[in-house]
C-alpha atoms as an extended CHARMM CRD file, in Angstrom:
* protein
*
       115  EXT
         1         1  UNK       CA              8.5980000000        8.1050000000       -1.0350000000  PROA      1               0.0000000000
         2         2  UNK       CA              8.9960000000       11.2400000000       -3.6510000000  PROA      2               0.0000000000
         3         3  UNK       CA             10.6820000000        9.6590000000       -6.4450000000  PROA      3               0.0000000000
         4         4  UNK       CA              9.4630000000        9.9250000000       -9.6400000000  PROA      4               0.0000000000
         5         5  UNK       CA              7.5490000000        7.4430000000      -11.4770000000  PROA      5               0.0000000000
         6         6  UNK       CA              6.9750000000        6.4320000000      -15.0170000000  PROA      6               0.0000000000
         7         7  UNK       CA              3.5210000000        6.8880000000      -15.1270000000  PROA      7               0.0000000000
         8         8  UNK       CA              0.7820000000        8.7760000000      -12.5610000000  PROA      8               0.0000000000
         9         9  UNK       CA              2.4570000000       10.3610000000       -9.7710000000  PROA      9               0.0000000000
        10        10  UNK       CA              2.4250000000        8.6070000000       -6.4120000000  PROA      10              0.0000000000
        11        11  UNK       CA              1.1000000000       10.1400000000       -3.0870000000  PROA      11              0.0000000000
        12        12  UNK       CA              1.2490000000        8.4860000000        0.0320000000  PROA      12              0.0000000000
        13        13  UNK       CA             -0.5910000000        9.4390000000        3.0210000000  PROA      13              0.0000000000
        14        14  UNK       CA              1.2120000000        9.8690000000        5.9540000000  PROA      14              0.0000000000
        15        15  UNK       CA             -0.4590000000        6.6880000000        7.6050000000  PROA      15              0.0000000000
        16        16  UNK       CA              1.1270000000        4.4870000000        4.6800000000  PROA      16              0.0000000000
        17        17  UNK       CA              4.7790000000        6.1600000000        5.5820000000  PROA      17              0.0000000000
        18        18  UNK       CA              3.7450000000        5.1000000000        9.2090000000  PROA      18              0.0000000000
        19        19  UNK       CA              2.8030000000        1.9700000000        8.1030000000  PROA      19              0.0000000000
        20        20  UNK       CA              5.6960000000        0.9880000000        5.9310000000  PROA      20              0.0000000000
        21        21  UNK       CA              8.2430000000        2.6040000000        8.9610000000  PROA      21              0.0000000000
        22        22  UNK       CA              6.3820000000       -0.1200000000       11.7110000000  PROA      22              0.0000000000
        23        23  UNK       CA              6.2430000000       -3.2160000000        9.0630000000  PROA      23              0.0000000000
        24        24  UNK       CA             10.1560000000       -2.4860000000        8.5020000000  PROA      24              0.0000000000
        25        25  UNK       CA             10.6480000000       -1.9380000000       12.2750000000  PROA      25              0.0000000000
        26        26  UNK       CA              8.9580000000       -5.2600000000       12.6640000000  PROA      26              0.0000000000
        27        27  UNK       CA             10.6440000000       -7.2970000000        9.8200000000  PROA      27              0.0000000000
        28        28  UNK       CA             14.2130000000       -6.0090000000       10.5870000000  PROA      28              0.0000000000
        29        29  UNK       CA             13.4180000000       -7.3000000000       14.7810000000  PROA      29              0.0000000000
        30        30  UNK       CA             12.4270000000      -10.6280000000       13.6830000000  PROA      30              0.0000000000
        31        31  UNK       CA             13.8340000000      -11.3810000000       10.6340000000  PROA      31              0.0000000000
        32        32  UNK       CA             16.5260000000       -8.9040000000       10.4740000000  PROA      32              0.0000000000
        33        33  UNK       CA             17.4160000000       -5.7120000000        8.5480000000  PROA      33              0.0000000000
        34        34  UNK       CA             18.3960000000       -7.3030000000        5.4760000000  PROA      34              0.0000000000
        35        35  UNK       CA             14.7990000000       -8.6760000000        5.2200000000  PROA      35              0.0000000000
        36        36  UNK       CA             13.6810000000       -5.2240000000        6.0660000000  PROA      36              0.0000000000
        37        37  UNK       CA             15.6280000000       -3.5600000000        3.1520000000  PROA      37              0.0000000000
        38        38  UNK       CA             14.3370000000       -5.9200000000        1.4220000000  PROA      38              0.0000000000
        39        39  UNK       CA             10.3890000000       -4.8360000000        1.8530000000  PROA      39              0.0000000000
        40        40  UNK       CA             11.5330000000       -1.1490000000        1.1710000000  PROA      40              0.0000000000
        41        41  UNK       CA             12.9670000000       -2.3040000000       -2.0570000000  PROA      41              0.0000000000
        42        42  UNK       CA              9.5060000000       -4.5210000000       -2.4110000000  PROA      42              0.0000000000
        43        43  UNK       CA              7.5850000000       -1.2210000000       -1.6090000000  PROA      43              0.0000000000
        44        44  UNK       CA              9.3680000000        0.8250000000       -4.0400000000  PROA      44              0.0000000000
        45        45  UNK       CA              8.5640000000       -1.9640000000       -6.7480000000  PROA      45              0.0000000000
        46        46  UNK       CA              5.0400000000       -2.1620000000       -6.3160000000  PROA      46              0.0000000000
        47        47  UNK       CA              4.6060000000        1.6590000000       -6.0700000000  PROA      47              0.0000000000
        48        48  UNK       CA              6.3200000000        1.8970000000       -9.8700000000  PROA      48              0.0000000000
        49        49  UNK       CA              3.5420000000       -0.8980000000      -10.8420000000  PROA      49              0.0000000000
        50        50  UNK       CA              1.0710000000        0.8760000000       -9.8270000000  PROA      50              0.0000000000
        51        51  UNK       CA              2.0050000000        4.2010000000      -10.8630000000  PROA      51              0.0000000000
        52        52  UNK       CA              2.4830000000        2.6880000000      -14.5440000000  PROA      52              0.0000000000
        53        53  UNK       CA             -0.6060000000        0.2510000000      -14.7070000000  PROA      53              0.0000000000
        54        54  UNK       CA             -3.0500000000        1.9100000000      -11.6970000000  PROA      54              0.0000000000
        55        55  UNK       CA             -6.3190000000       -0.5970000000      -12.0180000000  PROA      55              0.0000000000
        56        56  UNK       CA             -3.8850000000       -4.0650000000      -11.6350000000  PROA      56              0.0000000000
        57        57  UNK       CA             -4.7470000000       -3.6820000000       -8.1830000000  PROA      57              0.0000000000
        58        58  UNK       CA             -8.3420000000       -5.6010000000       -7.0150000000  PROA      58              0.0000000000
        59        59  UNK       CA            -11.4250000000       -3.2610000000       -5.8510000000  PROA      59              0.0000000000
        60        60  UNK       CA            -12.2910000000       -6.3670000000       -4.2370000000  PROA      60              0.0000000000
        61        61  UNK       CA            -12.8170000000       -4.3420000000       -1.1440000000  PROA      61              0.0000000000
        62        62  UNK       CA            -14.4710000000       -1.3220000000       -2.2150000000  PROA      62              0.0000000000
        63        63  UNK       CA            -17.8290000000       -2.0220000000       -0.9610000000  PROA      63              0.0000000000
        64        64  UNK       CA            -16.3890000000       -1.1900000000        2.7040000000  PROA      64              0.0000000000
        65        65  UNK       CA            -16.1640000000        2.6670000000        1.8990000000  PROA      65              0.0000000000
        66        66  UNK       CA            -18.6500000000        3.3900000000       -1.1080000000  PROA      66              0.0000000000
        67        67  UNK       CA            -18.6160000000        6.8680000000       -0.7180000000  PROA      67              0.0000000000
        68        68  UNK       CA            -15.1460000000        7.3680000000       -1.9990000000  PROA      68              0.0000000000
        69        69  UNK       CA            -14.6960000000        9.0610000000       -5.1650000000  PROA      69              0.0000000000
        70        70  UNK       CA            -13.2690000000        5.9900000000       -6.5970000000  PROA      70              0.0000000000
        71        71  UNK       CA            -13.3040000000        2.7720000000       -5.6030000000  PROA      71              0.0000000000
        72        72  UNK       CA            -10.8510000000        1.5780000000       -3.1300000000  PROA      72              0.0000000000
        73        73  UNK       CA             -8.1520000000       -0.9820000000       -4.5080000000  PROA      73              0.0000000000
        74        74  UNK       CA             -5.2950000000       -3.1740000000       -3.1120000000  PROA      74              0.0000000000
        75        75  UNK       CA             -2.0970000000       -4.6830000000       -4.3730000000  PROA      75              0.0000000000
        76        76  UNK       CA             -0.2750000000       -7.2000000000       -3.0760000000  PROA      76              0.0000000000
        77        77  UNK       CA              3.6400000000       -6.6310000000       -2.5010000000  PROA      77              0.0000000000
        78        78  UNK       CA              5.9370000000       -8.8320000000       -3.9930000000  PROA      78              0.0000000000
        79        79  UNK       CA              7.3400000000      -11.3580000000       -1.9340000000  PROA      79              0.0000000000
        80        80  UNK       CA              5.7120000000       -9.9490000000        0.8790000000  PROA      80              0.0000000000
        81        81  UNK       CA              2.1750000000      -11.3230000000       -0.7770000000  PROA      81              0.0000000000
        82        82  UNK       CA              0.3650000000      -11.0390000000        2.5720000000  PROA      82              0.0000000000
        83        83  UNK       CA              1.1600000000       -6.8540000000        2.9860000000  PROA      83              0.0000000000
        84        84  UNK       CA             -1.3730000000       -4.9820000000        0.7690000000  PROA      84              0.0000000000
        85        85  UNK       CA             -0.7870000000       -1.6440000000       -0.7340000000  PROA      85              0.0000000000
        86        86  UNK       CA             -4.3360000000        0.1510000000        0.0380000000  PROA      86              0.0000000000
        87        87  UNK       CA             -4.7770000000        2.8530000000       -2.8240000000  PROA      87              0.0000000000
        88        88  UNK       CA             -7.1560000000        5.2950000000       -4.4310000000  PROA      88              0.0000000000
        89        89  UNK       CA             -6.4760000000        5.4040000000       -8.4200000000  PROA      89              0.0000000000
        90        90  UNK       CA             -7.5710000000        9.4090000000       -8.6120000000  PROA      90              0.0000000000
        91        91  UNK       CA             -7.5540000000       10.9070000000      -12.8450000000  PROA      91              0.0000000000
        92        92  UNK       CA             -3.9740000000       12.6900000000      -11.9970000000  PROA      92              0.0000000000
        93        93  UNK       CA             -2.3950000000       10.6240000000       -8.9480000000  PROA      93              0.0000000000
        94        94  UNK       CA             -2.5480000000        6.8230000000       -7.0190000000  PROA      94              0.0000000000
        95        95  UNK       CA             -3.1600000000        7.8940000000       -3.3890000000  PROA      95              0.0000000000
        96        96  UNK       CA             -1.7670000000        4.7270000000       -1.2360000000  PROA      96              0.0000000000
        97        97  UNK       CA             -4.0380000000        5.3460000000        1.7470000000  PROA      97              0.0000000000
        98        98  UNK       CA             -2.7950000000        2.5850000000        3.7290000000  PROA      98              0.0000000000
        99        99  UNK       CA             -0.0690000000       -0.2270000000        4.0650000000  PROA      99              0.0000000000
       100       100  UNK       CA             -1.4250000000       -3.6710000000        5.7910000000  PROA      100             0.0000000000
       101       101  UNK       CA             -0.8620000000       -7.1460000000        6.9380000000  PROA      101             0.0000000000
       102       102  UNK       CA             -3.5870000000       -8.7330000000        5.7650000000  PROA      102             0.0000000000
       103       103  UNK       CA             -3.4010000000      -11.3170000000        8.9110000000  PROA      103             0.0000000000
       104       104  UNK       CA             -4.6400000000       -8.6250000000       10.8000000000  PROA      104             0.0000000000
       105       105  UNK       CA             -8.1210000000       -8.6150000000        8.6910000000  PROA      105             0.0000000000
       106       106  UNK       CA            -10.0230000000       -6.3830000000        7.0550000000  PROA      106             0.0000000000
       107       107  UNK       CA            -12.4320000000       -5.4440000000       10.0730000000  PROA      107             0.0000000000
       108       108  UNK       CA             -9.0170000000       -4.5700000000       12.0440000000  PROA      108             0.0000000000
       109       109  UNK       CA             -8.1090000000       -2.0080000000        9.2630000000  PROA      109             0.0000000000
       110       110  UNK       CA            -11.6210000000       -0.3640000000        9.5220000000  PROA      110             0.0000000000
       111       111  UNK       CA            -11.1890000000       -0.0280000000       13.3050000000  PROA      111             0.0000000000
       112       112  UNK       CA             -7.9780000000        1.7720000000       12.6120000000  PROA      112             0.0000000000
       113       113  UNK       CA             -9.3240000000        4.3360000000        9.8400000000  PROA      113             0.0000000000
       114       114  UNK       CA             -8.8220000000        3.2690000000        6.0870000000  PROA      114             0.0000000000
       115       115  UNK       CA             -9.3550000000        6.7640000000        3.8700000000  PROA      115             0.0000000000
């Protein structure tokens, strides 16, 4: 996603384009790819909240990786409450580190390789 935004710049990691390209692979097998555009449209939306207000999202998790250079944060995606937008809010950038279902739980995601 390289559009631009009204506030910081995003960046996204190529594990959150891999993330968002399996979630919409998922979505548009099971629920169809209507549903899928939708989430794309639902990504794009939360990526120009963040960009313009950065520390809405919760550092409830930041404990889990202290030794980042900011704390780690999440925001949930619109209509899609239970996908999280994982995402470092650097002084010149957001960095979305990783997109993820939170069903899968937290310990799941630190398996996989958050930051």
């Amino acid at each position: 996603m390289s559009r631009p935004w009204p506030g910081k710049p995003i960046r996204q990691r190529p594990q959150a384009a891999a993330d968002i390209a399996a979630i919409a692979d998922h979505l548009s097998a099971s629920a169809g790819p209507a549903i899928a555009l939708r989430f794309i449209d639902a990504i794009e939306a939360a990526y120009g909240l963040l960009s313009t207000h950065p520390a809405s999202g919760s550092p409830r998790h930041a404990h889990v990786l202290p030794e980042l250079p900011v704390p780690l944060r999440f925001h949930p995606v619109k209509h899609f409450e239970r996908i999280l937008v994982y995402y470092l809010d650097l002084p010149d950038t957001v960095e979305v580190t990783r997109i993820w279902d939170a069903s899968r739980g937290l310990e799941t995601l630190l398996e996989e390789e958050l930051a």
